[in-house]
Structure formats: C-alpha cells, structure tokens
C-alpha positions in Angstrom: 83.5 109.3 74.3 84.2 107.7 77.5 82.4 108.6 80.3 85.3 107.6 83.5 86.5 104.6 85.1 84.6 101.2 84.9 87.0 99.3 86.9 90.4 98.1 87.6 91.3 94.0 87.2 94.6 93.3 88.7 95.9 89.6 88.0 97.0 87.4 91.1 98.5 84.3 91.9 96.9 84.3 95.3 93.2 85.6 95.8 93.5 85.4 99.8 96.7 87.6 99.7 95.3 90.0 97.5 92.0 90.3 99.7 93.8 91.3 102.6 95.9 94.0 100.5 92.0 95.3 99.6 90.3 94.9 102.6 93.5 96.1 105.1 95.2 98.5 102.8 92.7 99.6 100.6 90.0 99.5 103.4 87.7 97.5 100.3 84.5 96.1 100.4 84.3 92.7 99.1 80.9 92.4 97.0 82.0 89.5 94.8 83.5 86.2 95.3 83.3 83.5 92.2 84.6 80.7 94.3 85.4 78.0 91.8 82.7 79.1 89.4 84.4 81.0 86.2 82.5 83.3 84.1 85.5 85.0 83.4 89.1 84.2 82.2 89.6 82.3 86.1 88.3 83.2 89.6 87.8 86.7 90.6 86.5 88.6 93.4 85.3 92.2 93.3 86.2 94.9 95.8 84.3 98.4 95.7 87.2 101.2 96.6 85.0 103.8 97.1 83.0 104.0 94.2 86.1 102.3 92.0 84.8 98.9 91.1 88.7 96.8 91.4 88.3 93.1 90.6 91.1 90.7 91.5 91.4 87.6 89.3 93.8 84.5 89.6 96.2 84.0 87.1 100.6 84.4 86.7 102.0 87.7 88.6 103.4 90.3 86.5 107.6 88.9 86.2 109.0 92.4 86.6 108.0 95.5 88.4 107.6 99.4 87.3 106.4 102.6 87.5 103.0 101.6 86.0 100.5 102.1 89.1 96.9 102.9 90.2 96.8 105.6 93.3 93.9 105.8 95.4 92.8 108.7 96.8 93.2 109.2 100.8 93.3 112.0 103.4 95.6 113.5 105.0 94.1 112.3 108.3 94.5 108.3 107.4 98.0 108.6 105.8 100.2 107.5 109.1 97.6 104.7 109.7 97.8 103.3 106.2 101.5 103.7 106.5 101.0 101.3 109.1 99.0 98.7 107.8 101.3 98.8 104.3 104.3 97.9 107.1 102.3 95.3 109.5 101.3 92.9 105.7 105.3 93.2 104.8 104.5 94.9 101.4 107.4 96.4 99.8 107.2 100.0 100.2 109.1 102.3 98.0 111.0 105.3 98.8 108.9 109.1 98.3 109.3 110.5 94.8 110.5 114.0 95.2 107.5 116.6 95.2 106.9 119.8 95.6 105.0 120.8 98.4 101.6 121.7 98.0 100.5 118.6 95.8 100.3 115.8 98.6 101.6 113.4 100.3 102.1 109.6 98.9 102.7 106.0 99.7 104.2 103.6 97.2 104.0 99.9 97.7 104.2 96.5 95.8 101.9 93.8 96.0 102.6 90.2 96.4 102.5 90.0 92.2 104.4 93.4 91.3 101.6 95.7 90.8 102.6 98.6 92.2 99.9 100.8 94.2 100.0 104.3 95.4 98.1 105.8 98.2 97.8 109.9 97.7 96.9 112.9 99.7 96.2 115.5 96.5 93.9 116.1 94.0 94.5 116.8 90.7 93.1 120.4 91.3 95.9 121.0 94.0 98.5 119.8 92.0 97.4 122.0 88.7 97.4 124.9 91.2 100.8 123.9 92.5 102.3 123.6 88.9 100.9 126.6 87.9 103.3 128.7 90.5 106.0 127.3 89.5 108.8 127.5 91.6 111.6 125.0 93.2 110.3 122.1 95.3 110.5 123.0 98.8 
C-alpha cells in the first residue's frame, strides 16, 4: 500500500525559469541544487512546497499542453497576491473552470515547458460536502 506523496519531478528546459516559478509562485524553498553534477537522469534541483518534496530536472518541455496538472493548496487570504505574481512572470494563465460555489477558488497557469499548475482555495473535505448537496452551481 502506498503511504502518500513522495514527490513531484517536473522536466525543464530551463532550471533558472523554473526556480522563479517555485520560489515566486509557489513561494518554494530551494534545498537542492546538483549544479553540473548528475546523479540522476540530468541536473535537478529540489524545492520543498510545504511539506511536498517537487524536484525540477533539465531535459525537452512537454510539446503539447493539457488538462494534466498538480494544484497546490493555498488560502483564501494569498489568492489575489498569487494572482499577481502568476501575471508579473508572464505565465499563461487560463480562464476559471466553472464551479460551484462552496468548493474554492482556483488559478490555472502554464509554465515555460507546458506543465500546467493549479493554485486552489478548497479542500477535498469542502468539495465532498459541496457535492453531496447537490444542487446548480451558483
């Protein structure tokens, strides 16, 4: 059985791009940084989001985007100023999804290689909760 998360590696073809996307965005910590030393596949660095181990490693972007994401958990408090720093890198941020009120508030962007990230408000024991009533989106 797994027991959660381990982390997230997300393949990029620029390491300094992607480190200000973590550190700006993300608000990461960096806590590994292989320079030109390769223990892995290529160079990485490691970024703690929280406690969510994400390592970055250099290599081709992804050639198409999609609805494939990670979200990262925010509040409600920091939404406007992430909003802000998502605008002020020039990230490509997608339109809302429609939702239902009652299940949170998100921010969709692309990075510089495709992946596409999601900032969110909710928790999954809000959104059960809002399911569960059913109802029209309001």
């Amino acid at each position: 059985m797994s027991t959660g998360l381990s982390h997230i590696t997300l393949i990029t073809a620029d390491l300094d791009q992607m480190q200000l996307i973590m550190e700006e965005v993300l608000l990461a910590q960096k806590v590994y940084d292989s320079g030109p030393d390769q223990f892995s596949l290529s160079e990485e660095r490691f970024y703690l989001v929280g406690d969510t181990w994400v390592a970055n490693m250099k290599g081709d972007p992804l050639s198409e985007r999609s609805y494939n994401h990670v979200a990262f958990q925010i509040s409600e408090d920091e939404f406007d100023d992430r909003h802000q720093r998502i605008l002020s890198l020039g990230l490509d941020l997608r339109p809302p999804r429609p939702r239902v009120t009652g299940e949170g508030r998100s921010l969709y962007f692309h990075t510089y290689d495709n992946h596409l990230l999601e900032l969110h408000t909710g928790t999954l024991e809000q959104r059960l909760a809002r399911y569960a009533k059913k109802g029209p989106a309001v």
